[in-house]
N, C-alpha and C positions, 0 to 999 in steps of 0.2 A: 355545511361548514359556516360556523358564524362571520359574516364579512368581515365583521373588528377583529378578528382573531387571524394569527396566522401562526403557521408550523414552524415552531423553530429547527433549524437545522444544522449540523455541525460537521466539516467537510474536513475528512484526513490526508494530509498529503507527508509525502514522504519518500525518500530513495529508496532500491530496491534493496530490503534485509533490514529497514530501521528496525521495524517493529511494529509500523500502524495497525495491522488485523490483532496484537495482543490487546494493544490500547483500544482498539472498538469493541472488544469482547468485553475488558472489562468498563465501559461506557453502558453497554448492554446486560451488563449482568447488574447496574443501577438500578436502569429502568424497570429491570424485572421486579428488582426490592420496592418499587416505590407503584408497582402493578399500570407503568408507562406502556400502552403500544407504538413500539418502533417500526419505523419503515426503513428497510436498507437498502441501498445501494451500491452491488460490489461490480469495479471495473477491474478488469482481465488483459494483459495483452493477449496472451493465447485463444486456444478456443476451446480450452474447461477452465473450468474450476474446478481445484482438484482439494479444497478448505470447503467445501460447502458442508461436511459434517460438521464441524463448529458451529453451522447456525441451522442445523434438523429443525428446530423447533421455532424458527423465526420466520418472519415474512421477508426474502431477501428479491431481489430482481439483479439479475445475474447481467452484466454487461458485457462481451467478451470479444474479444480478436478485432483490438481496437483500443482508443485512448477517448474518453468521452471528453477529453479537450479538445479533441478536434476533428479525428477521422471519424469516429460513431459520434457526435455532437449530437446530431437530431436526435439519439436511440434515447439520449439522457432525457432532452427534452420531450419526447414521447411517454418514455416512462415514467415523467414528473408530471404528464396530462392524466394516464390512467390513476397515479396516485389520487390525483384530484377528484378523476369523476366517478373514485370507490369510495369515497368520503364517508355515503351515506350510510355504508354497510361494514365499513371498516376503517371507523374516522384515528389516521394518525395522531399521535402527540408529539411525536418530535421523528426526524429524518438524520441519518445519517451518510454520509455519501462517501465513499474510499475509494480514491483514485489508484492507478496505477503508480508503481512506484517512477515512474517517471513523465506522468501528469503536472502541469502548470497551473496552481492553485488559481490564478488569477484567472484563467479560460473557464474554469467553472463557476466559479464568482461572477462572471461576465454574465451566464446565465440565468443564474439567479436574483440579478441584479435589473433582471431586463422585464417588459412587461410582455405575458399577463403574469409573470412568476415572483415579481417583486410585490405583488398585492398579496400572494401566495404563499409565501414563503419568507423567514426571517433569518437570514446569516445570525448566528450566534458568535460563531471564531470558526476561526481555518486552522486547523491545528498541526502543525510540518513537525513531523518526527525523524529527528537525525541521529545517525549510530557513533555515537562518539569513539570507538573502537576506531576506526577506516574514515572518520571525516579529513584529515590534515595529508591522508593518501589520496582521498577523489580532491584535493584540490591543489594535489603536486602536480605539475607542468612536465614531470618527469614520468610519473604513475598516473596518470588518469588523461584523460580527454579534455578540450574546451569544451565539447558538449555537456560533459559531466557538472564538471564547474559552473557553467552558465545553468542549467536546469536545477542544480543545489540554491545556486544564488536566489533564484525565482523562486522556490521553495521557502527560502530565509525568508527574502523580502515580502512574500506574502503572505507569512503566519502572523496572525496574530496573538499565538503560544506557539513557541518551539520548546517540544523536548527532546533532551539532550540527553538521548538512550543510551545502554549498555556503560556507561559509566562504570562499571565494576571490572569492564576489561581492560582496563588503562591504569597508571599512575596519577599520582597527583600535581606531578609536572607537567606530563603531554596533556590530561585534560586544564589544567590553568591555559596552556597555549591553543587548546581548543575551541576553549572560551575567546580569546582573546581573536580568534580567526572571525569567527561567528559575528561577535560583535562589530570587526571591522566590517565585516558585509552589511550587515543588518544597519551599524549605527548602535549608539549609546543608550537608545531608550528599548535596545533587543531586549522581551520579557525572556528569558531564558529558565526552564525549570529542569532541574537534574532529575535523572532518574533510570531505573536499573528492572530489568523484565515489565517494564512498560505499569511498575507502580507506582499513580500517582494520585493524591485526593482527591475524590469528586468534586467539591467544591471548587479546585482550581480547574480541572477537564471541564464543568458545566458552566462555566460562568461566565456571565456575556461580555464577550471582548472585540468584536467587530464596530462596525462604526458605518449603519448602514446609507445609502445614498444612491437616489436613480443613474441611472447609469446616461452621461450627455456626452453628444461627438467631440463637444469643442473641450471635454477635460482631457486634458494630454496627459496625466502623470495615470490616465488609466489604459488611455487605446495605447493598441501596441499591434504590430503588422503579425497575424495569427500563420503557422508555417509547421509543419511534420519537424518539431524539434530534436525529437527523442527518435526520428529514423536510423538513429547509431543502435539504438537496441536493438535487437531480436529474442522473440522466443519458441524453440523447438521442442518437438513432443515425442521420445520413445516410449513404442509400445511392446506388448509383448515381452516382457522384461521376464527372465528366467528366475528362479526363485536361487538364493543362495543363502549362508551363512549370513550374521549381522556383521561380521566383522571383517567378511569382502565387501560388504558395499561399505561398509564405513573406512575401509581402506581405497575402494573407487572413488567415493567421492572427495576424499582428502587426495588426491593426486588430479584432480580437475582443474584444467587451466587456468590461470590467473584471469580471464576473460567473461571466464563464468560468475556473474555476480549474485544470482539466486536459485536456488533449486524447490522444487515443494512436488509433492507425488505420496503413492503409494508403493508399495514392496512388499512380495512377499518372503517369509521366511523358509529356506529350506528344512524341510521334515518336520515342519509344525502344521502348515498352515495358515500361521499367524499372519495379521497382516497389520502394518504399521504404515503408520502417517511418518513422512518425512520434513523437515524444513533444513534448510541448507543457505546459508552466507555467512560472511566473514571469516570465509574457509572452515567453519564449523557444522555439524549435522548435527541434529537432534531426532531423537524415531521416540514415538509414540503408538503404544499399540491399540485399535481399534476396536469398540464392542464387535460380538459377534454379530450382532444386527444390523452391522453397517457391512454391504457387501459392493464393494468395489473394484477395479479391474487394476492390475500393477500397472503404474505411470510414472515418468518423471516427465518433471518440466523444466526446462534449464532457461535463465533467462541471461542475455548476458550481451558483448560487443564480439562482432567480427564471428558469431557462432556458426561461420559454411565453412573456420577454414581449416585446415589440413587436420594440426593437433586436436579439437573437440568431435572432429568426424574418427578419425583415428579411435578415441577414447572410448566414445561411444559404441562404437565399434567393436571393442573389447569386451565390452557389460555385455553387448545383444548375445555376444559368441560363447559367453562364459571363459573370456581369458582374461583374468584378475590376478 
């Protein structure tokens, strides 16, 4: 690697169900136009990945059952050692990092900021994707959590692009007050860019908006007491899932507790075979059906608050039994 040269990098943060893995697709589906090789890194709270079709064809490093803000920290920084000393055989051109949806942009920036990785590497933007659908619910005192709120806040505050997702499932009242939320968090000079299934011009996704700087003990508007912020979340994994109808699980999963805030997996279909990708938030599913080359094992993954207790066990419980 040329010493003067360093990998720029672009780190997507985001709550769970904005939309950051559409936005890194299509980041990725750039590079491919412009014959860029990317380096990715995907974090997981679980322990799969159950999106790794999406990127067959890409070099990804899988980080999983864990938040690489803090509980797998070193795994990041490990994997950004091997990045380095494959250089010579597989020299990146730009790096991508996807946190977990409930990852603190500024814990991985801390990294990147530190040496030997700030000689290494070049923050571009931190880019926090918010689901403008359910933002003014995760910040009701009534419907959400302090935890919620505070990991959204840190999210705002430490993008230096937010998009302001799903836009097309709102009016143009609640999002003007969505806006106007956003910005009181953020401040007056929040770059806010609208946008609806995560499309938005390249120009503005690639374009340098960080504002790099070593990282020094005595700057206080950066250290912050590092702490398992996001231990309100959990994520659980049913297996073995009985093949049914599309329109039982899509009737399962629209009766799934309000606690549940993400879903993603495989299903299969009864008396086909078929097997479809799921994604699930904002109390919505989408099924997508899979080559036959991709051979998979039925999974959901539910990601969500408070998931040991009575009603998600309960529900679950109904899927494994087949009573729907």
């Amino acid at each position: 690697m040329n010493i003067n040269s360093k990998i720029p990098v672009y780190i997507l943060s985001g709550f769970l169900g904005s939309g950051k893995t559409t936005v890194l697709i299509k980041m990725l589906e750039h590079c491919k136009e412009k014959g860029q090789n990317p380096g990715i890194i995907l974090n997981e709270l679980g322990q799969e990945n159950v999106e790794g079709h999406l990127f067959e064809d890409r070099k990804v490093v899988e980080l999983l059952d864990g938040c690489i803000c803090c509980t797998i920290q070193d795994d990041l920084k490990e994997t950004m050692n091997n990045l380095v000393a494959e250089m010579d055989n597989n020299p990146l051109e730009v790096l991508f990092i996807e946190g977990t949806g409930v990852a603190n942009p500024l814990e991985i920036q801390e990294i990147l900021l530190s040496v030997p990785y700030v000689d290494q590497f070049e923050i571009m933007s931190i880019i926090s994707v918010l689901d403008a659908s359910h933002f003014r619910e995760y910040q009701s005192i009534f419907a959400s959590s302090s935890e919620v709120r505070k990991l959204i806040k840190e999210q705002i505050t430490c993008g230096s692009l937010l998009l302001l997702n799903k836009t097309d499932l709102i009016g143009p009242e609640e999002l003007e007050k969505v806006i106007r939320k956003i910005i009181q968090i953020g401040g007056d000079e929040t770059n806010i860019i609208q946008c609806k299934f995560g499309q938005i011009d390249n120009d503005i996704l690639f374009e340098k908006r960080f504002q790099s700087f070593v990282l020094n003990p005595q700057n206080t508007d950066i250290v912050h007491e590092h702490g398992h912020h996001h231990s309100f979340i959990q994520a659980i994994k049913l297996e073995d899932i009985p093949s049914f109808p599309i329109k039982s699980f899509e009737k399962w999963f629209k009766r799934l507790p309000s606690n549940v805030l993400r879903g993603k997996g495989y299903i299969e279909i009864e008396h086909t075979n078929e097997l479809l990708s799921f994604q699930y938030a904002s109390n919505k599913v989408t099924f997508t059906k899979l080559p036959t080359t991709v051979h998979k094992k039925p999974i959901i993954i539910l990601i969500g608050t408070d998931l040991n207790n009575e009603a998600i066990n309960e529900h679950c419980k109904h899927l494994l039994e087949g009573i729907l």
